[in-house]
C-alpha positions in Angstrom: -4.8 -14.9 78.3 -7.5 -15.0 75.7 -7.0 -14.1 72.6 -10.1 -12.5 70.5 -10.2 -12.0 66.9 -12.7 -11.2 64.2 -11.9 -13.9 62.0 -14.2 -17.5 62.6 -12.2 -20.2 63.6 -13.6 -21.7 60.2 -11.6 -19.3 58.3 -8.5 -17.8 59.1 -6.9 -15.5 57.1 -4.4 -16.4 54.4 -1.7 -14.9 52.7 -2.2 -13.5 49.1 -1.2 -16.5 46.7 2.3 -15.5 45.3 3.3 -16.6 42.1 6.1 -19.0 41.0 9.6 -18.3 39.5 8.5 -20.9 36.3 5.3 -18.6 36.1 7.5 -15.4 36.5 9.7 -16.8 33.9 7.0 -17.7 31.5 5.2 -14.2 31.5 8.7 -12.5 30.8 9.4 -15.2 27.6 5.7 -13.9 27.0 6.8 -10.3 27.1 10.1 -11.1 24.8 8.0 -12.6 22.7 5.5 -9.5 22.1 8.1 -7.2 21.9 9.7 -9.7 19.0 7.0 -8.9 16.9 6.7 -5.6 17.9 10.1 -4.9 16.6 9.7 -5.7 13.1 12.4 -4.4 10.9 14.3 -3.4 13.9 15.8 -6.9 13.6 16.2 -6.7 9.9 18.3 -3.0 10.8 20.7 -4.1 14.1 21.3 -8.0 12.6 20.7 -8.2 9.2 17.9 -10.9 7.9 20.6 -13.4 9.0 19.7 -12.5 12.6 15.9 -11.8 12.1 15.6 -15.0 10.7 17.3 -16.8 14.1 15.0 -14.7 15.7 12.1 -15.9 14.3 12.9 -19.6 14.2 14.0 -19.7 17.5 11.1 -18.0 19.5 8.9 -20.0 17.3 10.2 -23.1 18.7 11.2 -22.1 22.3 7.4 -20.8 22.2 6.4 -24.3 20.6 8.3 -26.9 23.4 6.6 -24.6 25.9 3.3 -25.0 25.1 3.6 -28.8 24.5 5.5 -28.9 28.1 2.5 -26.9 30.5 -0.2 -27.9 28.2 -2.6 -25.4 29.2 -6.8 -25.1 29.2 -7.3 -24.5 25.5 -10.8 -25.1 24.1 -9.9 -26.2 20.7 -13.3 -26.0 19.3 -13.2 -22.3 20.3 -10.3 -20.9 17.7 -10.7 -18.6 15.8 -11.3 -20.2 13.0 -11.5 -17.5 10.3 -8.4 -16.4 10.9 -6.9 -19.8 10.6 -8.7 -20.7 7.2 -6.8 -17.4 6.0 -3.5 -19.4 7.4 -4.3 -22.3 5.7 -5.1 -20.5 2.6 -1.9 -18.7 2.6 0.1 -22.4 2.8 -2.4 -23.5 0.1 -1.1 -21.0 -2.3 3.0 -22.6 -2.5 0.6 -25.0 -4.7 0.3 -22.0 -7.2 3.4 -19.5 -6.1 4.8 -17.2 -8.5 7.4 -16.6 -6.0 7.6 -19.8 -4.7 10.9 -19.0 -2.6 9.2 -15.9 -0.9 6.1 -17.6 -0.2 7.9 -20.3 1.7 10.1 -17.7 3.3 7.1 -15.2 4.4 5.0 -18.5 5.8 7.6 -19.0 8.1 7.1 -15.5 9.5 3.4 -15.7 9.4 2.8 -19.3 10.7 5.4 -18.6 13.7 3.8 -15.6 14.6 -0.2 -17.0 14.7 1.1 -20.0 16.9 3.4 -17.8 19.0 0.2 -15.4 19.4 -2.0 -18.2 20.4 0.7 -19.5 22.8 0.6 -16.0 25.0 -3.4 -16.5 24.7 -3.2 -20.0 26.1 -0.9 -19.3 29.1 -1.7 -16.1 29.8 -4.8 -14.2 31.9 -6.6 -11.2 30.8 -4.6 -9.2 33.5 -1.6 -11.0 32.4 -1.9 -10.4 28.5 -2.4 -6.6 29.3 0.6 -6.6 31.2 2.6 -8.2 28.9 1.9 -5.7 26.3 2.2 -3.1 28.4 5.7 -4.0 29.2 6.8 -4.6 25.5 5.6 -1.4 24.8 8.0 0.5 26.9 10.8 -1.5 26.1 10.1 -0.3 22.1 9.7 3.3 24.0 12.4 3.1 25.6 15.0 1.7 23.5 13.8 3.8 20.6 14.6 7.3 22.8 17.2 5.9 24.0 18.4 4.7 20.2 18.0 8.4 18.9 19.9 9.9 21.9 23.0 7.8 21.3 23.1 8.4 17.5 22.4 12.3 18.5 24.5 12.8 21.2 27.4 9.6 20.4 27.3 8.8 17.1 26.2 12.4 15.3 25.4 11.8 12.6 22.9 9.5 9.9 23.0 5.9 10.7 23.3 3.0 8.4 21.3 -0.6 9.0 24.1 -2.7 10.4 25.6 0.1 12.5 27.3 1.7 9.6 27.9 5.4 9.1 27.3 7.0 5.8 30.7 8.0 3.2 30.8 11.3 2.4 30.4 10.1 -1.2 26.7 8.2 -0.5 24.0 9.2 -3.0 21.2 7.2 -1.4 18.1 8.4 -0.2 17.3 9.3 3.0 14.6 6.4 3.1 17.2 4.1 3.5 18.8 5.2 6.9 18.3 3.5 9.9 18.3 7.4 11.6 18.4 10.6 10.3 20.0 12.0 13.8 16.9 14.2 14.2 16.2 14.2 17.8 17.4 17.6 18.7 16.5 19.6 15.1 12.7 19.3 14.8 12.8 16.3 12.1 11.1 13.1 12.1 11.9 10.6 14.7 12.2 6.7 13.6 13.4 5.3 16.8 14.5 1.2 16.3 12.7 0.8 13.7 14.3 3.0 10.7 10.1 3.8 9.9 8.5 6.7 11.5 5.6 5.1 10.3 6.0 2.1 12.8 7.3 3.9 15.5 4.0 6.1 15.6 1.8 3.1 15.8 3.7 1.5 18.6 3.0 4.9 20.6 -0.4 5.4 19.2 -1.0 1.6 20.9 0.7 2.7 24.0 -1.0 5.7 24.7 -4.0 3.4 24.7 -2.7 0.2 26.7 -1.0 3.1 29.8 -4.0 4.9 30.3 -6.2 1.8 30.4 -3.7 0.3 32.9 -3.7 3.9 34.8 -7.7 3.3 34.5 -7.8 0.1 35.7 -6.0 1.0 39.0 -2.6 -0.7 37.7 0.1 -0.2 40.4 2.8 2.5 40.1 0.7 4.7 38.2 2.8 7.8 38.2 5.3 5.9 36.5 2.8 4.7 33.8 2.1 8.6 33.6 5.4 9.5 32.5 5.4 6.1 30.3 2.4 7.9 28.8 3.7 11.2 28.3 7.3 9.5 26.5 4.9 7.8 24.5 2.6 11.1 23.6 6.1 13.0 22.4 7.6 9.8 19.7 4.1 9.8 18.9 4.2 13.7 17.5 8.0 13.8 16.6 7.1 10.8 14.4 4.5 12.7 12.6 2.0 10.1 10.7 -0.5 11.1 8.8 -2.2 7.6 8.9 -1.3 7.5 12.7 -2.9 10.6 13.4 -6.2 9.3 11.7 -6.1 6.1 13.1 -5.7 8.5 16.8 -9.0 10.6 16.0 -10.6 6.9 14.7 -9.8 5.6 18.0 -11.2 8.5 19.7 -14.9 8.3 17.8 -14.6 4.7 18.7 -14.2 4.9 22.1 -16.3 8.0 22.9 -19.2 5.6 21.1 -18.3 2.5 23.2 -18.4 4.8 26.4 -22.2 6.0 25.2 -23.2 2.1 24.6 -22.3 1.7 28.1 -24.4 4.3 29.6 -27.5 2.1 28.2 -29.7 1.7 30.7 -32.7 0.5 28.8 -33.4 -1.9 25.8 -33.4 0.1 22.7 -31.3 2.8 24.2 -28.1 1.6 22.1 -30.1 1.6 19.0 -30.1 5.7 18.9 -26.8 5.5 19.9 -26.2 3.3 16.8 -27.6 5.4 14.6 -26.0 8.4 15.8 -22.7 6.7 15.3 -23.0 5.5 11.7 -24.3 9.3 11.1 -21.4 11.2 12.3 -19.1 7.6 10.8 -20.9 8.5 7.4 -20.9 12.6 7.1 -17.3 12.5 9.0 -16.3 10.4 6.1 -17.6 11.5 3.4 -16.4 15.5 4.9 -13.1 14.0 4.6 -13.0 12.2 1.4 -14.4 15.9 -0.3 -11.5 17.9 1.8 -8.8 14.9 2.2 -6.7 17.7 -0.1 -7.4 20.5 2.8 -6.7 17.2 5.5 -3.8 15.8 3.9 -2.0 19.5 3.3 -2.6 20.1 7.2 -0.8 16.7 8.1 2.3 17.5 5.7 1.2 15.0 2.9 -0.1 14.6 -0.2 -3.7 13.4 -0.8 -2.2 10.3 -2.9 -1.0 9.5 0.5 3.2 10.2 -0.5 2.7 8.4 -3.8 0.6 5.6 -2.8 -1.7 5.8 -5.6 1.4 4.7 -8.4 2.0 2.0 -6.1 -2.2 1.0 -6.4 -2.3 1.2 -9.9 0.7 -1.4 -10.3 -0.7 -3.6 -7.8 -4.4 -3.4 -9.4 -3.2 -4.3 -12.9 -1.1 -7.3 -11.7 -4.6 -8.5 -9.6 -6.7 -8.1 -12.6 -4.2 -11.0 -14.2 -5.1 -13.5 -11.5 -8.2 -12.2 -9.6 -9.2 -15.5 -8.1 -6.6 -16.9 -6.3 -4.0 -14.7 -7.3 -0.2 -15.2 -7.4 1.2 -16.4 -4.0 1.8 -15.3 -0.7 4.3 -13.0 0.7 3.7 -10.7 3.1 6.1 -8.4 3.0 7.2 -8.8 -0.5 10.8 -10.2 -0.4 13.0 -7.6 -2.6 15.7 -10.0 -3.4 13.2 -12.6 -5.6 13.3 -11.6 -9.2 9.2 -11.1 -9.2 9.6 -8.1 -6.8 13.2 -6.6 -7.5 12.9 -3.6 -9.3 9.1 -3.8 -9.8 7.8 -1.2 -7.9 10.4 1.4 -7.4 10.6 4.4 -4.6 13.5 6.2 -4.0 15.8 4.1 -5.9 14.5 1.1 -3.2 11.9 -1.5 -4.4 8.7 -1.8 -2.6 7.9 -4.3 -0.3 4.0 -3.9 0.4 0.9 -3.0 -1.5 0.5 -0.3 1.0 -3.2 -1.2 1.4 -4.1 -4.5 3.3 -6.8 -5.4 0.6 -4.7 -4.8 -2.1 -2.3 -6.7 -0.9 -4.2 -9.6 0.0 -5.7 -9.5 -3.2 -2.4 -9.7 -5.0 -1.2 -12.4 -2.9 -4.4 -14.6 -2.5 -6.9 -13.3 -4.7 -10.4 -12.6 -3.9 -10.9 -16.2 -1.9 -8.2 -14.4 0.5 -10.0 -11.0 0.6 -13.4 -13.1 1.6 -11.3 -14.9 4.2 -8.8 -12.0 5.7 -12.4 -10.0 5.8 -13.9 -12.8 7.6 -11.4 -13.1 10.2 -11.8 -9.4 10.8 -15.7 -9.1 10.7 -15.5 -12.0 13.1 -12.6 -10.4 15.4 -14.5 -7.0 15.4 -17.8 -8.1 15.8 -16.9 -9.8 19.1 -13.9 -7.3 20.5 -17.0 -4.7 20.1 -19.7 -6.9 22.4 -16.5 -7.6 24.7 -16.3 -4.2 25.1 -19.9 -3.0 25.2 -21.7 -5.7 27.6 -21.3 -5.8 30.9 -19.7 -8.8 32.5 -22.6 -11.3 33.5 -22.2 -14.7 34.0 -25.3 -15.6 36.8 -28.4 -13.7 37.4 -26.7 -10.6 38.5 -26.7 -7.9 36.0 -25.0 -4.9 37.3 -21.6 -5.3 37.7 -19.2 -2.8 37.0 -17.6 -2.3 33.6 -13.7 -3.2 33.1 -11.4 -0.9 31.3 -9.0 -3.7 29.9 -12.1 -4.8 27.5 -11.5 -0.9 25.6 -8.4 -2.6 24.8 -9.2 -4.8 21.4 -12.1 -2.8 19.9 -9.3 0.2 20.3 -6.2 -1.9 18.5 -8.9 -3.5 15.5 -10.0 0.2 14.9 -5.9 1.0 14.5 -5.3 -2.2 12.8 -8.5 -1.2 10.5 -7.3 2.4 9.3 -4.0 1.4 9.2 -4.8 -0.9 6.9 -6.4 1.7 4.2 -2.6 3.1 3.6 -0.5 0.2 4.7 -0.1 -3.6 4.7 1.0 -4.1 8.2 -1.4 -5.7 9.9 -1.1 -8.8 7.8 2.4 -9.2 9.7 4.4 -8.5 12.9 2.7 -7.1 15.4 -0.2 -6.3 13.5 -1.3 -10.3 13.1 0.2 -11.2 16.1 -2.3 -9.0 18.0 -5.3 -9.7 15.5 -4.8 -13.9 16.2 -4.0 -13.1 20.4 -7.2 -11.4 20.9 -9.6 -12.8 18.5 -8.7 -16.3 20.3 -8.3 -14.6 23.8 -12.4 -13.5 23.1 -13.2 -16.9 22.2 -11.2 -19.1 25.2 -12.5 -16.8 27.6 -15.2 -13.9 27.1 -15.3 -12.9 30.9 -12.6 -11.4 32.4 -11.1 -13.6 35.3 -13.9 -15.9 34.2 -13.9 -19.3 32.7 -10.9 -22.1 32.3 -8.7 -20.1 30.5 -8.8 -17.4 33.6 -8.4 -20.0 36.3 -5.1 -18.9 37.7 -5.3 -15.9 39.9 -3.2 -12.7 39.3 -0.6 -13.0 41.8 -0.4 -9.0 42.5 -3.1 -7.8 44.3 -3.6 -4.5 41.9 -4.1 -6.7 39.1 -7.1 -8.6 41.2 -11.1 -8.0 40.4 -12.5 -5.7 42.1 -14.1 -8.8 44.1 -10.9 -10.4 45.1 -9.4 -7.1 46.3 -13.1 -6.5 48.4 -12.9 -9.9 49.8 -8.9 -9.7 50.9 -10.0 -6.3 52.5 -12.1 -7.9 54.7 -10.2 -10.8 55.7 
């Protein structure tokens, strides 16, 4: 009996490519390895700096065999180099330390966590990268709910860093708790990370990275709705003033982006350009004039909680080496002498500048502040063309927009803000996503295009919109 089909004998359908249990494996170490630095002083808080520092070491090197072992496509012309001259600049400055133990300490940190960022870059797709984050984000979601439901419902009670419950003799302040058992009476939530500052951010970045998954037509995106709405309620319970700017930041940006993209016509964008630095400079300078008014509506004061002592101490100390200034260390490590009992809040001594520039300054002078701004005019300026220009690689000029390039202009606008009131992007999660996209952008500009995007997604939601059309029609 004959057989008819509609497929040429030339070309007979095949089964989606499926990928392997090493690749499987690799993308999960990748996903460990986000969530790592996405923990921050959760590590510090459940194992001491004992256990952060295995933690560190160890990725750094698992990370490091890896890469040597699969060798991927890496165009090593194409690094951003910016960011690395900042590196370099950093290990420069043991030459000069005042804090000579710190700065070797806090290199480790930051050295492990630009090659480890670089590392996910390499071996990692687009698609990939995006999933990646996606999944340490729910597992610092989930484990921070989680977290504040055993203390509230187990534990009752304040929580010490270690595990430790409170005597009913302890005169410390409340900054110092790991949790302050505030699920279930209104207070502020601090989830793993014994910071509601942190724990905003996180969801802040995962309200983002959900609903451009959810846009992209991820699979399962009911779940990724509810993964949204868990991340919507930390975000509020954790109330941060600075979080909630960098959330209305993030919306200007991306309503702006959204108008760039409806350009049809040269010169269009330039009215959209202009329209945007007049709303950036009158929104600006409207709340500069009524930051008391703005600040008093977010619960805070318009020194930012006391920031502005914490300036003035920093800005005197830069004035005494403004060049290259006294060393690096990022955060500052309370047990060396130079930082013990220097800056003191709540009976704790400071660890950061609580302004990125500041800080930078302090550490590295103003050569670091040319070089830190640099990297970031550099990572902005393409994150914002990545996100803006359609994807074009041949004569055809038309094809549809992606929703995963929203993704780094979004996090640099967060990482920008955020950086006004605190020093965190210069470490953690911060850096690590700084040094994964800006050399992500440079590897491989075009989604799914180029060497670095070789490798297929092996799930067929995660395809281009090409690949999905074309196994339609097989």
């Amino acid at each position: 009996m004959a057989v008819y089909s509609r497929h040429p004998v030339s070309a007979p359908p095949t089964a989606p490519a499926r990928e392997t249990t090493g690749h499987l494996l690799l993308r999960a170490w990748c996903v460990f390895v986000i969530a790592a630095s996405m923990a921050g002083t959760s590590w510090l808080m459940a194992f001491g700096s004992a256990g952060a520092a295995v933690v560190v070491v160890g990725t750094g090197i698992v990370s490091v065999i890896l890469w040597v072992s699969l060798r991927p496509r890496v165009q090593w012309r194409r690094l951003p180099w910016f960011a690395l001259a900042y590196v370099a600049w950093a290990v420069a400055s043991m030459l000069w330390s005042a804090w000579l133990g710190a700065t070797e300490l806090t290199l480790l940190l930051l050295v492990s966590t630009t090659v480890q960022a670089m590392f996910v870059g390499a071996v990692l797709t687009w698609r990939e990268i995006l999933r990646a984050v996606a999944a340490a984000l729910k597992w610092m979601l989930g484990l921070s709910i989680v977290f504040e439901l055993w203390v509230a419902v187990i534990w009752r009670g304040d929580i010490l860093p270690g595990f430790v419950r409170p005597g009913e003799d302890y005169t410390g302040h409340a900054i110092t708790l790991w949790s302050r058992d505030n699920l279930f009476n209104g207070g502020r939530l601090q989830g793993i990370f014994g910071n509601a500052n942190p724990l905003a951010y996180i969801a802040l970045l995962a309200i983002i990275v959900f609903i451009v998954r959810i846009a992209s037509g991820a699979p399962r995106r009911f779940l990724l709705g509810l993964w949204t709405v868990l991340a919507l309620f930390l975000f509020w319970r954790a109330s941060s003033a600075t979080a909630f700017l960098c959330a209305l930041a993030v919306a200007v940006v991306l309503v702006t982006i959204l108008l760039m993209r409806t350009a049809r016509r040269p010169g269009e964008r330039t009215r959209f350009y202009l329209m945007y630095a007049a709303v950036a400079g009158i929104g600006g300078g409207a709340a500069w004039f009524a930051r008391d008014t703005v600040f008093e509506l977010l619960g805070r004061s318009s020194d930012l909680t006391g920031r502005q002592r914490i300036w003035d101490a920093v800005g005197e100390r830069i004035a005494e080496r403004p060049v290259i200034g006294w060393g690096y260390s990022t955060p500052w490590v309370p047990s060396d002498p130079a930082f013990d009992g220097w800056i003191v809040d709540h009976g704790v001594s400071v660890v950061q500048a609580h302004n990125m520039w500041l800080d930078v300054a302090l550490q590295l002078g103003f050569v670091g502040v040319a070089l830190i701004g640099l990297a970031l005019l550099a990572f902005v300026w393409r994150s914002w063309f990545f996100a803006v220009d359609r994807p074009r690689w041949d004569l055809v000029a038309d094809r549809p927009y992606s929703a995963l390039t929203l993704v780094p202009s979004l996090v640099a606008t967060i990482l920008l803000v955020q950086g006004l009131a605190e020093s965190a992007p210069l470490l953690n999660w911060g850096w690590f996503l700084i040094i994964l996209f800006a050399f992500k952008i440079k590897q491989a500009p075009l989604v799914g295009r180029g060497p670095a995007e070789q490798r297929l997604d092996a799930e067929q939601g995660d395809r281009l919109p090409e690949q999905r059309e074309a196994l339609r029609h097989a």
